[in-house]
N, C-alpha and C positions, 0 to 999 in steps of 0.2 A: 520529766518530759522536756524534750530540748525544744525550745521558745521557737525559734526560726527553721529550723528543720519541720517541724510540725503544724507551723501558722497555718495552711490550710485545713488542715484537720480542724483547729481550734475555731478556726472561724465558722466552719460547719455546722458544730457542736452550738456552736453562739447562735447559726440562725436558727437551728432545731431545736433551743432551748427559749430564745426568746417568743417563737409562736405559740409555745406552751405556759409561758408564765409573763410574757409581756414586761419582764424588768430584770436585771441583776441588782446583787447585793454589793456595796462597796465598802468596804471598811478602811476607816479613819482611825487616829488617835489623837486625842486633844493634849492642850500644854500642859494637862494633868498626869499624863500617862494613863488614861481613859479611853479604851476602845470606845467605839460607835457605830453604826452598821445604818447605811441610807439605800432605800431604794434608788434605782434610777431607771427611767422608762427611755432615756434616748439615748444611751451609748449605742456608739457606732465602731468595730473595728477596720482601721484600714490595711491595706496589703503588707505594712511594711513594721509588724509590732509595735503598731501605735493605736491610739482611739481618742476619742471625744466625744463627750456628752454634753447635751444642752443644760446650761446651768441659769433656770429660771427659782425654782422652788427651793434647790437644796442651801441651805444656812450651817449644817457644822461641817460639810465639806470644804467649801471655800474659808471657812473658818481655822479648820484644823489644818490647811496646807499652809498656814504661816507658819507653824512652828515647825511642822511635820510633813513633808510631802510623799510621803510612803504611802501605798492604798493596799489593798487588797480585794481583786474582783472575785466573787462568787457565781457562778453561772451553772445553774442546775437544768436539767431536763426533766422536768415533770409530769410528759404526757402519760396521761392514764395507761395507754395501748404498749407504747413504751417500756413501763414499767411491770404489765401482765403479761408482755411475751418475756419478760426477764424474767420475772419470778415462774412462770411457768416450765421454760428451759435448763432454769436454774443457772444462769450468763447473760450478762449483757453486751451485747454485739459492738457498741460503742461505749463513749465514756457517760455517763451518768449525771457526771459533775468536773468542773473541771475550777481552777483558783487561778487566776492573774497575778500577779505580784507589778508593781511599777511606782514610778511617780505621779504625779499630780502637774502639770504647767501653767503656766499663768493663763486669764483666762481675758479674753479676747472675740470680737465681734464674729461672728457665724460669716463663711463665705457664701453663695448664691447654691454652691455645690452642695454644701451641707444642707442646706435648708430644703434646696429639692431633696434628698435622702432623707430627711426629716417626712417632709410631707408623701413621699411616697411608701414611707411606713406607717402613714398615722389613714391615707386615703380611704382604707376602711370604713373608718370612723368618721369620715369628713361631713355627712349627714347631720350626725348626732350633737345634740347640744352641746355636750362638756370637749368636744372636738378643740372648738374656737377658744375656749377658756383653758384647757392644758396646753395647747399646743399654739396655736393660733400668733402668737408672737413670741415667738424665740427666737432670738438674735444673738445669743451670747454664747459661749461652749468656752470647752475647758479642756485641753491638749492631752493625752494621758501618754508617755510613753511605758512598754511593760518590757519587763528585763527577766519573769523568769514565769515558768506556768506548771500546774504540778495536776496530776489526774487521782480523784481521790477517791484510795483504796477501798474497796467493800469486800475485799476477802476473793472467796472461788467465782465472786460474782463479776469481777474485774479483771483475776488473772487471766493474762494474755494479750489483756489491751495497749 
């Protein structure tokens, strides 16, 4: 799949898969040559093959882009309805899943911009106790640029995508 030819599509993918599972997967590798796999609930894609995620909670991320700034995003679409009109049809109309590949950047104070997109994803939630305590102060994010994206295969269920 070609990275900037397709950035909208992918972004798509990213909102129709975050309202179903509320996080991607990011994987790292540590100074060991040890994979690691971190949730993250507030990656954001921007227009331009880039993204950033608030980095309050995650420790082997920041950790493992000192030796290694390589990631790999995981972004699945998990709706139920989703996945029963595919299996039913026997195709899925879109992609299912899709992989990131990039770097990691240094990570740096949250602009006023980010933090509104922040908060206007979390506003749902803004009610609820654990609201203020995940989100509530995040100020920090962490630059991602991605260099390559790949749509992953399921067979008859993918051909054509």
């Amino acid at each position: 799949m070609e990275i900037q030819e397709n950035w909208p599509e992918i972004r798509q993918h990213f909102r129709n898969s975050f309202s179903t599972n509320f996080h991607v997967s990011i994987a790292s590798v540590d100074e060991n040559q040890m994979p690691t796999v971190t949730p993250i609930g507030s990656l954001f894609l921007n227009r331009d093959q880039s993204g950033f995620y608030f980095e309050k909670f995650p420790t082997k991320l920041p950790q493992n882009s000192i030796t290694n700034k390589n990631i790999c995003v995981l972004i699945v679409n998990s709706g139920t309805l989703f996945w029963l009109k595919a299996l039913f049809v026997g195709k899925f109309k879109s992609y299912p899943a899709i992989k990131l590949y990039g770097q990691l950047g240094e990570k740096r104070m949250a602009t006023e911009v980010e933090i509104k997109r922040l908060k206007a994803r979390m506003r749902i939630t803004r009610w609820l106790k654990g609201n203020n305590y995940l989100w509530g102060t995040m100020d920090v994010v962490r630059d991602i640029t991605f260099t390559n994206a790949e749509i992953i295969n399921l067979g008859k269920m993918t051909k054509g995508l």
